[in-house]
N, CA, C and O atoms as CSV, one atom per row, in Angstrom:
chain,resi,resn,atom,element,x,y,z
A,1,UNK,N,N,-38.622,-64.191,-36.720
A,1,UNK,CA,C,-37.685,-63.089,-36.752
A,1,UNK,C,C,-37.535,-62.544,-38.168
A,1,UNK,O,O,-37.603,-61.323,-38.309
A,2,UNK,N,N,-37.355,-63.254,-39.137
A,2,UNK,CA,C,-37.434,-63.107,-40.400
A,2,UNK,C,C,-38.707,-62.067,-40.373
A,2,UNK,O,O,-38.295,-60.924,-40.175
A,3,UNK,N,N,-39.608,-62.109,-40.463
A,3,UNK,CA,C,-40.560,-60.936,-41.106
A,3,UNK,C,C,-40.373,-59.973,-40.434
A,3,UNK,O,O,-40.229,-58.931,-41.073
A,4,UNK,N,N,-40.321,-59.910,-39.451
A,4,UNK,CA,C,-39.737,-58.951,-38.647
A,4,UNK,C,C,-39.080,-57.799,-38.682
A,4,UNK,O,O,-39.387,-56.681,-38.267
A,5,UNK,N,N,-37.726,-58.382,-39.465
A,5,UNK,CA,C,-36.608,-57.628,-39.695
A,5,UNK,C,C,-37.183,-57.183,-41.003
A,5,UNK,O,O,-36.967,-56.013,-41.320
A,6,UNK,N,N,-37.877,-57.935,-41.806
A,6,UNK,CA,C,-37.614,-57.718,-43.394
A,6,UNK,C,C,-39.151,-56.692,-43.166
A,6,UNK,O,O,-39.337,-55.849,-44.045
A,7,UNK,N,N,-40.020,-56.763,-42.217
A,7,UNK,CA,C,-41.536,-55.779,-42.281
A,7,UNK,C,C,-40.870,-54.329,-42.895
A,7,UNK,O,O,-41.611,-53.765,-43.700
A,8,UNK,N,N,-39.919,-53.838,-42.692
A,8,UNK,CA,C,-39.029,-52.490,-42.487
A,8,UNK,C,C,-38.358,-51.989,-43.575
A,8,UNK,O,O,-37.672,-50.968,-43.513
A,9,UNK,N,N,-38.555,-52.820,-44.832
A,9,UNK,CA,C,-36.926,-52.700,-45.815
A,9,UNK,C,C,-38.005,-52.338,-46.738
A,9,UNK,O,O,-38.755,-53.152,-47.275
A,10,UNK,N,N,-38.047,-50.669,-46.938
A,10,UNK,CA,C,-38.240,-49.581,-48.177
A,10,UNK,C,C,-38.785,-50.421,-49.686
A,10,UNK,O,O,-37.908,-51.083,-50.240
A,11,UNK,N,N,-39.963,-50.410,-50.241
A,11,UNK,CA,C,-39.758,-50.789,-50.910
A,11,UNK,C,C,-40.456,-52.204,-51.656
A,11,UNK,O,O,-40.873,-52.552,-52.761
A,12,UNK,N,N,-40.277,-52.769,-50.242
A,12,UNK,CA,C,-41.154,-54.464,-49.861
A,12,UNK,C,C,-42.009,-54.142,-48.930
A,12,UNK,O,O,-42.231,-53.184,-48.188
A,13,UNK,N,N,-42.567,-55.497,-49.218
A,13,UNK,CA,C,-43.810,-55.339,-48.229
A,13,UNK,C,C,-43.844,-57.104,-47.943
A,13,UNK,O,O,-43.733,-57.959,-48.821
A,14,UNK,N,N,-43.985,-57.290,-46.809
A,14,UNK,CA,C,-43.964,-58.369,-45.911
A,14,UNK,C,C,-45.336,-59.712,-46.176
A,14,UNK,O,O,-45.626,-59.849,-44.987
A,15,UNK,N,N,-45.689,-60.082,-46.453
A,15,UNK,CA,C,-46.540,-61.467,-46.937
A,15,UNK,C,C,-47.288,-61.321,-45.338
A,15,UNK,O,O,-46.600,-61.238,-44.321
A,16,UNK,N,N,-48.637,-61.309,-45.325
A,16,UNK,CA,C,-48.604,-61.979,-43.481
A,16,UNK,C,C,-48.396,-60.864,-42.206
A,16,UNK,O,O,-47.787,-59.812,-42.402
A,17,UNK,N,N,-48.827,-61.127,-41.211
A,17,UNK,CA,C,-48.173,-59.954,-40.396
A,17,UNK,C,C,-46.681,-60.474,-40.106
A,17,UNK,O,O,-45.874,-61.342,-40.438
A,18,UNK,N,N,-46.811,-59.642,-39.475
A,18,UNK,CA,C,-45.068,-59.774,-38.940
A,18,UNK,C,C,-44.723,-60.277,-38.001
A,18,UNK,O,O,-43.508,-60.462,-37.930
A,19,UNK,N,N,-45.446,-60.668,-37.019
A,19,UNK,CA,C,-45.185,-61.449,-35.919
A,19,UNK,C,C,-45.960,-62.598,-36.173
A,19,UNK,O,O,-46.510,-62.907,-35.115
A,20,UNK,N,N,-46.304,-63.480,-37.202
A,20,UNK,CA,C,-47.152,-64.703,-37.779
A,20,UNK,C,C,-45.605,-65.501,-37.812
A,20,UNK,O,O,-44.642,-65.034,-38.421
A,21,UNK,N,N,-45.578,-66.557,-37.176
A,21,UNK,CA,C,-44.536,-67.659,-36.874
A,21,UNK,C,C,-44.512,-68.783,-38.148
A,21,UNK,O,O,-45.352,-69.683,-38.134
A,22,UNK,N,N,-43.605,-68.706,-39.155
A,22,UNK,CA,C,-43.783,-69.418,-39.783
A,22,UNK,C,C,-42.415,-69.390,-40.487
A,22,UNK,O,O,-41.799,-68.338,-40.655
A,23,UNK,N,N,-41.926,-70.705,-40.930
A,23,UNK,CA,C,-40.553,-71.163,-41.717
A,23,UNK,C,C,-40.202,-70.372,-42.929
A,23,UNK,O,O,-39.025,-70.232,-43.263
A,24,UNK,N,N,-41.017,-69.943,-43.479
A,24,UNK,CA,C,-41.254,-69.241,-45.442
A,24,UNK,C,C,-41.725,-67.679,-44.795
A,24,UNK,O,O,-42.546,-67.440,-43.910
A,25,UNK,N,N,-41.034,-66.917,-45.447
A,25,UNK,CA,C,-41.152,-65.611,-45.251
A,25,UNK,C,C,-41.777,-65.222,-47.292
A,25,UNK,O,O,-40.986,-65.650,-48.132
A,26,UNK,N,N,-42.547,-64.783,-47.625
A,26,UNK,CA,C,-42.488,-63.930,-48.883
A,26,UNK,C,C,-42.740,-62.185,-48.481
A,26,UNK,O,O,-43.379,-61.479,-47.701
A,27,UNK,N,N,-41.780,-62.091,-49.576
A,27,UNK,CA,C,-41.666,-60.335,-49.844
A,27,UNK,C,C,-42.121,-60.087,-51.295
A,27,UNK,O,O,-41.715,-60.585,-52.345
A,28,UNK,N,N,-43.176,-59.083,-51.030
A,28,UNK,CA,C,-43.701,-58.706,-52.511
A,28,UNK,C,C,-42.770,-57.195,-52.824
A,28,UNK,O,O,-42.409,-56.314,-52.043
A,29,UNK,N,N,-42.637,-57.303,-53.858
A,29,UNK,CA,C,-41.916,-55.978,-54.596
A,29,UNK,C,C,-42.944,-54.616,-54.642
A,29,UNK,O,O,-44.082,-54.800,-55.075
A,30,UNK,N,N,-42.680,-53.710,-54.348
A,30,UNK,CA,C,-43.431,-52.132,-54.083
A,30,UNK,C,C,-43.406,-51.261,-55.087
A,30,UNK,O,O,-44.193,-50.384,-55.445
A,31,UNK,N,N,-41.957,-51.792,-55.651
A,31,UNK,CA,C,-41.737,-50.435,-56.858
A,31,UNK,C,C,-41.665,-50.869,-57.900
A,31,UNK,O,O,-41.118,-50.060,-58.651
A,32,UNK,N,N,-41.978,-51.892,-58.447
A,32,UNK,CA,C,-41.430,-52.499,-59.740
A,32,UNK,C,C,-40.665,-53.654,-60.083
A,32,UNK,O,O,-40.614,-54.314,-61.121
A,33,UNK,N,N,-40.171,-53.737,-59.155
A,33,UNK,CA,C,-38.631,-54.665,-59.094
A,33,UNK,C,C,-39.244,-56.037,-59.675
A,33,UNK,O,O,-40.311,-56.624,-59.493
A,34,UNK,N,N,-38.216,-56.264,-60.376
A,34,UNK,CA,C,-38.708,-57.514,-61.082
A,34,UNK,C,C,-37.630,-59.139,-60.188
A,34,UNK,O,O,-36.421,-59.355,-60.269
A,35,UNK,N,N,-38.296,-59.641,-59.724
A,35,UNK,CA,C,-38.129,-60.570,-58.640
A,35,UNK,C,C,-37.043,-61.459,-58.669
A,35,UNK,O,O,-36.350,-62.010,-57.814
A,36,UNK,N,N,-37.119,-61.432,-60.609
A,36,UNK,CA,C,-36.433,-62.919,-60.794
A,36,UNK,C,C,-35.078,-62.394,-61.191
A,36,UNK,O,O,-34.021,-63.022,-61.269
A,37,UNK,N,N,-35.319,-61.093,-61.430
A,37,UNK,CA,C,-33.567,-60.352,-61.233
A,37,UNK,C,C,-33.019,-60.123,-60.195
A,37,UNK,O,O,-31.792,-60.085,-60.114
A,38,UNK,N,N,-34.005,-59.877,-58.943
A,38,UNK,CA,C,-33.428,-59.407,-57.594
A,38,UNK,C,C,-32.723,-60.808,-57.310
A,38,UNK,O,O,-31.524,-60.865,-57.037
A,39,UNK,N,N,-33.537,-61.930,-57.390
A,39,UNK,CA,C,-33.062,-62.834,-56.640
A,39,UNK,C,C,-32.017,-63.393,-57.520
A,39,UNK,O,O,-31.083,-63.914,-56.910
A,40,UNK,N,N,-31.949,-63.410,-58.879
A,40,UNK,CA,C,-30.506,-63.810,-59.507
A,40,UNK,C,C,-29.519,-63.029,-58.430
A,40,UNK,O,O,-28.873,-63.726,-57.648
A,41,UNK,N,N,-29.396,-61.559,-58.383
A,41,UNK,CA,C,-28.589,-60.564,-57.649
A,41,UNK,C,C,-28.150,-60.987,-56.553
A,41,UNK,O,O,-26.927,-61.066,-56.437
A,42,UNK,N,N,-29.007,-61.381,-55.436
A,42,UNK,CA,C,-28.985,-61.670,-54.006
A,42,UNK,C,C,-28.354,-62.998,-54.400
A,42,UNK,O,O,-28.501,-63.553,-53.311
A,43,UNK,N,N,-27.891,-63.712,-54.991
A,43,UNK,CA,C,-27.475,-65.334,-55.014
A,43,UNK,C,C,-26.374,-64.971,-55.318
A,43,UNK,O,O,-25.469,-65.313,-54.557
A,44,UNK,N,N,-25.862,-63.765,-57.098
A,44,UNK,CA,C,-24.619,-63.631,-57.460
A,44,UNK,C,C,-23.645,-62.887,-56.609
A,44,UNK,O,O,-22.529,-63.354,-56.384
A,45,UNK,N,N,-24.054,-61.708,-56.118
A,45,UNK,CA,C,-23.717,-60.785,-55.082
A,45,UNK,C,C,-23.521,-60.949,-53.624
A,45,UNK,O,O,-22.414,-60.827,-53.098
A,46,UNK,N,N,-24.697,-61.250,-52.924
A,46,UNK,CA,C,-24.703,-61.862,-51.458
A,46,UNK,C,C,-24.957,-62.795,-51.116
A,46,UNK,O,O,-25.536,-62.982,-50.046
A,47,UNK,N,N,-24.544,-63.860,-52.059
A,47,UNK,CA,C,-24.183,-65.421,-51.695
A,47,UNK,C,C,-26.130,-65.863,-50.557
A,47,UNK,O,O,-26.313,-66.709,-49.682
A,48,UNK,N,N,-27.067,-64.903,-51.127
A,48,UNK,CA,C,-28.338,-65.388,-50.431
A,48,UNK,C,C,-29.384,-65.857,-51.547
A,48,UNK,O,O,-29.803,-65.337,-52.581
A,49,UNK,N,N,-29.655,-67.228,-50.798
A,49,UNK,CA,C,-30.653,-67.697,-51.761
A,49,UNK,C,C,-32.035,-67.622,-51.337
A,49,UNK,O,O,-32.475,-67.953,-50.236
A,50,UNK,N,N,-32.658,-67.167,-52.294
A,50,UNK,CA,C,-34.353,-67.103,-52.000
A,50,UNK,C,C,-35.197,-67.821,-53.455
A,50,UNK,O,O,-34.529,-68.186,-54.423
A,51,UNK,N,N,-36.434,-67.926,-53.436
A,51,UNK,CA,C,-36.845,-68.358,-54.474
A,51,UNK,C,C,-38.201,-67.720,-55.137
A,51,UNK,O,O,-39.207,-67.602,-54.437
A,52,UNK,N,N,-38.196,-67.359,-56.356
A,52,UNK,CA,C,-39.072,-66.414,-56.955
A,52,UNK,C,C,-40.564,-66.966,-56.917
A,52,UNK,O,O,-40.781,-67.942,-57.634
A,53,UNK,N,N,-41.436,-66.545,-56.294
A,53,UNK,CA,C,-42.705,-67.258,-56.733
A,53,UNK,C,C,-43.663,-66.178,-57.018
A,53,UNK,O,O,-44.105,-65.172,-56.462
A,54,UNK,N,N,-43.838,-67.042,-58.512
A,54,UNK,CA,C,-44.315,-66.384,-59.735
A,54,UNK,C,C,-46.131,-66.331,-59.216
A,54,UNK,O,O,-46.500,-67.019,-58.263
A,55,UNK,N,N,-46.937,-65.597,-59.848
A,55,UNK,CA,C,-48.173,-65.616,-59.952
A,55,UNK,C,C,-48.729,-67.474,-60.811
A,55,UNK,O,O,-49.763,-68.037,-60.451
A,56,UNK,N,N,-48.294,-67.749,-61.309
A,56,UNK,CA,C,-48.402,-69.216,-61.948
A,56,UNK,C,C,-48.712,-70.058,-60.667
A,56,UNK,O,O,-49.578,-70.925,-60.558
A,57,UNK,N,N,-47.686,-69.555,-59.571
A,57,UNK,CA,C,-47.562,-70.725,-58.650
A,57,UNK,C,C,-48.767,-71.037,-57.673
A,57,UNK,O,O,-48.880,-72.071,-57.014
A,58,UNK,N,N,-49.839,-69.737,-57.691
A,58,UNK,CA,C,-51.448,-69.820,-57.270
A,58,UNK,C,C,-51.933,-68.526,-58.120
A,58,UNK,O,O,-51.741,-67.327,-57.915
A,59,UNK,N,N,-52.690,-69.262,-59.233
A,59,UNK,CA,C,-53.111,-68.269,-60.713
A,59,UNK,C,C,-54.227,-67.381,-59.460
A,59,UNK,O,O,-54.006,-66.284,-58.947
A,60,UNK,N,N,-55.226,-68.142,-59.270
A,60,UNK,CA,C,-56.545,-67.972,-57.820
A,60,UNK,C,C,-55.890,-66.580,-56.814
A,60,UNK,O,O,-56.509,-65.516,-56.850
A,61,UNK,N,N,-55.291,-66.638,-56.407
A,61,UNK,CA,C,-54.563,-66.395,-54.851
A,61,UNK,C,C,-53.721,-65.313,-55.204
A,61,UNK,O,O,-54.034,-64.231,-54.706
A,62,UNK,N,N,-52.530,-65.347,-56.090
A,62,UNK,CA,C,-51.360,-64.246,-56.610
A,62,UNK,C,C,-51.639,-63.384,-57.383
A,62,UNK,O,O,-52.243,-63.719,-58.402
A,63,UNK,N,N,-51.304,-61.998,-57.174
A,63,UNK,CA,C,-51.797,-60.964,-58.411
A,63,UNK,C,C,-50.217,-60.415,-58.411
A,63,UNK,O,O,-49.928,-59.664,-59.343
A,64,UNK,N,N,-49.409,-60.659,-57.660
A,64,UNK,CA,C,-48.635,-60.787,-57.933
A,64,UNK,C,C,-46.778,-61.396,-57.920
A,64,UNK,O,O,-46.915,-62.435,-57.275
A,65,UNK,N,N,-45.962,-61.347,-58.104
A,65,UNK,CA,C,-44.642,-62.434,-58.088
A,65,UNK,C,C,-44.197,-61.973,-56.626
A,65,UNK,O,O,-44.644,-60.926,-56.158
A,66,UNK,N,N,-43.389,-62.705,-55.982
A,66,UNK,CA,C,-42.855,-62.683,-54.842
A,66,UNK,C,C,-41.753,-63.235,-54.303
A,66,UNK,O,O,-41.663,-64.429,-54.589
A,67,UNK,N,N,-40.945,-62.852,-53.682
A,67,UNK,CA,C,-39.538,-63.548,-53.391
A,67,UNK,C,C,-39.893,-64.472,-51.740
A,67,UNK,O,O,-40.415,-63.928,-50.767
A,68,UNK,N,N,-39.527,-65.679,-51.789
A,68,UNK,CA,C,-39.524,-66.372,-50.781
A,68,UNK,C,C,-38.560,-66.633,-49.951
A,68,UNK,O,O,-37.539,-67.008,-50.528
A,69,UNK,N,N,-38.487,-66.578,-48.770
A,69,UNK,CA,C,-37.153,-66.125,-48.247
A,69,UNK,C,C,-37.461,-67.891,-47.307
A,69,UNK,O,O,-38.624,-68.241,-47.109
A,70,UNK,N,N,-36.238,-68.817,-46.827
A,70,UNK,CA,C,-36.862,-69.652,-45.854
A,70,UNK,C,C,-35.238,-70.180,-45.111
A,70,UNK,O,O,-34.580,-71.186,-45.379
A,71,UNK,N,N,-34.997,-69.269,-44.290
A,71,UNK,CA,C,-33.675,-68.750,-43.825
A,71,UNK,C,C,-33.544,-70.593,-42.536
A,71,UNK,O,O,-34.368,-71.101,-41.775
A,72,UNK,N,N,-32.324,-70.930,-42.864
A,72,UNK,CA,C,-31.810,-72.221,-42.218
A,72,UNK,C,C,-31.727,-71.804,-40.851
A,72,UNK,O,O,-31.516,-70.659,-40.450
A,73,UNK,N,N,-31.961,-73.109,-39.996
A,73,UNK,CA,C,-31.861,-73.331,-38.617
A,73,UNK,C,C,-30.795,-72.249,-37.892
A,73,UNK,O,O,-30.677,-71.600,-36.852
A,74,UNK,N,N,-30.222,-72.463,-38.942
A,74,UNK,CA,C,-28.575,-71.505,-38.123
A,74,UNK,C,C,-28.135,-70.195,-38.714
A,74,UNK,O,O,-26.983,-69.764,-38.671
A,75,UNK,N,N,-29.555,-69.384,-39.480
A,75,UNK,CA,C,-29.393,-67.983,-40.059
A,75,UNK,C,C,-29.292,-67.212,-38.435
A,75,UNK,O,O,-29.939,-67.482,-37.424
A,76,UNK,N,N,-28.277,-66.226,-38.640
A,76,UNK,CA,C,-28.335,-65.459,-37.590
A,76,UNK,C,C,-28.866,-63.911,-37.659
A,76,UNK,O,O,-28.806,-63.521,-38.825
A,77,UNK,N,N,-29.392,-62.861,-36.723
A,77,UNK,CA,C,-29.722,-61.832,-37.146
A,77,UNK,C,C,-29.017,-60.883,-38.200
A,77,UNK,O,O,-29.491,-60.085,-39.008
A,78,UNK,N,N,-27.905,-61.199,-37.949
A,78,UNK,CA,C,-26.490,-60.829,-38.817
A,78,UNK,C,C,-27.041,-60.854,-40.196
A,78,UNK,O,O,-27.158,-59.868,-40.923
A,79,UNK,N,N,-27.401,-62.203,-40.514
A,79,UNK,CA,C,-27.625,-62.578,-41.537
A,79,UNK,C,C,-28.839,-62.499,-42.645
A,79,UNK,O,O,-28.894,-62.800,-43.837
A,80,UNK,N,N,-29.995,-61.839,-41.507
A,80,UNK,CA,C,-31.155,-61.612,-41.691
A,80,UNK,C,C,-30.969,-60.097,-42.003
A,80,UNK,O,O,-31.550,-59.654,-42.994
A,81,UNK,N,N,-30.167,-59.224,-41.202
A,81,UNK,CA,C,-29.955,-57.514,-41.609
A,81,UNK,C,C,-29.077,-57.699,-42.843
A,81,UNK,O,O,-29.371,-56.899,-43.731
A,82,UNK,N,N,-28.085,-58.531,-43.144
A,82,UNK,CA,C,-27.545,-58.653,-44.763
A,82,UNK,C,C,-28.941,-58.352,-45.597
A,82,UNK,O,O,-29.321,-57.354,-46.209
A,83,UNK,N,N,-29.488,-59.533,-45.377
A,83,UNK,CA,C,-30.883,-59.773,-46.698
A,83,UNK,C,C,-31.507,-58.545,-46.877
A,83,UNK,O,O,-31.495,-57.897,-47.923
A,84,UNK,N,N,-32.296,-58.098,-45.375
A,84,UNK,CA,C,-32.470,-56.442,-45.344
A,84,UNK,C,C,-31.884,-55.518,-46.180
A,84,UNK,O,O,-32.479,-54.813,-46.995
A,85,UNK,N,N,-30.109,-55.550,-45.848
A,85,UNK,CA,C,-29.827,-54.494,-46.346
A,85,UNK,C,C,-29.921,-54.572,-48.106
A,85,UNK,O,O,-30.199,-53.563,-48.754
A,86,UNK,N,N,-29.679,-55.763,-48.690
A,86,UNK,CA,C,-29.639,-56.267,-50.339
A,86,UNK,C,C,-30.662,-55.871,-50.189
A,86,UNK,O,O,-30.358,-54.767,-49.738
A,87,UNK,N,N,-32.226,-55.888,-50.214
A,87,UNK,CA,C,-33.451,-56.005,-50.395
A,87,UNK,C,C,-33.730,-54.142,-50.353
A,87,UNK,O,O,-34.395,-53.642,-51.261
A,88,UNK,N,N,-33.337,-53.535,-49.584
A,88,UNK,CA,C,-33.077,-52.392,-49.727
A,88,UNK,C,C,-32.606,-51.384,-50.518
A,88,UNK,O,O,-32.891,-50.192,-50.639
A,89,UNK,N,N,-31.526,-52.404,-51.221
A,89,UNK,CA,C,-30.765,-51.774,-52.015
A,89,UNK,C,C,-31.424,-51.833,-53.682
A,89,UNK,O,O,-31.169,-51.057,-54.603
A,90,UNK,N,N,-32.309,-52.989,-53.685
A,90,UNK,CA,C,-33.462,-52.743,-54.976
A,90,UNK,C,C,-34.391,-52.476,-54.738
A,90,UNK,O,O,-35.221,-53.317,-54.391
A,91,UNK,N,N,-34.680,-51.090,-54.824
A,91,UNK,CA,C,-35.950,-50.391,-54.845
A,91,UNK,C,C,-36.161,-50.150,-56.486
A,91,UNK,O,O,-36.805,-49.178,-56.881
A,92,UNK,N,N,-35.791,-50.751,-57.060
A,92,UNK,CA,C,-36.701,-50.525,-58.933
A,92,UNK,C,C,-36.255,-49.887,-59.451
A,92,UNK,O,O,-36.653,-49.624,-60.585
């Protein structure tokens, strides 16, 4: 459900297709946005935690940084259109 919701939000772009079933969602940045500020933001602001993964984290594989999203057993859609809407709201 996670990629899903987040395939849609201006800006990002979805890791994977969107209907690929998997626990870890990453969102790559479209406009600039620098990752490790968004996600300070989304933690200080909307109490949502995600985790930045840097190009370091596969030198081979990454060209570039990415926010990892890996939403708990008991995230609800509610909670998934929050992230949406924050993620939306930094376009760069």
């Amino acid at each position: 459900r996670t990629r899903q919701v987040l395939a849609d939000v201006p800006g990002w772009s979805v890791a994977g297709p969107a209907g690929e079933l998997s626990a870890i969602t990453t969102v790559y940045p479209e406009a600039g946005q620098d990752v490790t500020a968004v996600g300070e933001r989304l933690l200080t602001e909307h109490a949502i935690v995600t985790t930045t993964a840097s190009t370091q984290r596969a030198p081979r594989e990454m060209t570039r940084a990415g926010l990892r999203v890996s939403p708990h057993v008991d995230c609800t859609d509610a909670d998934l259109l929050a992230l949406a809407a924050a993620l939306a709201a930094e376009r760069g």
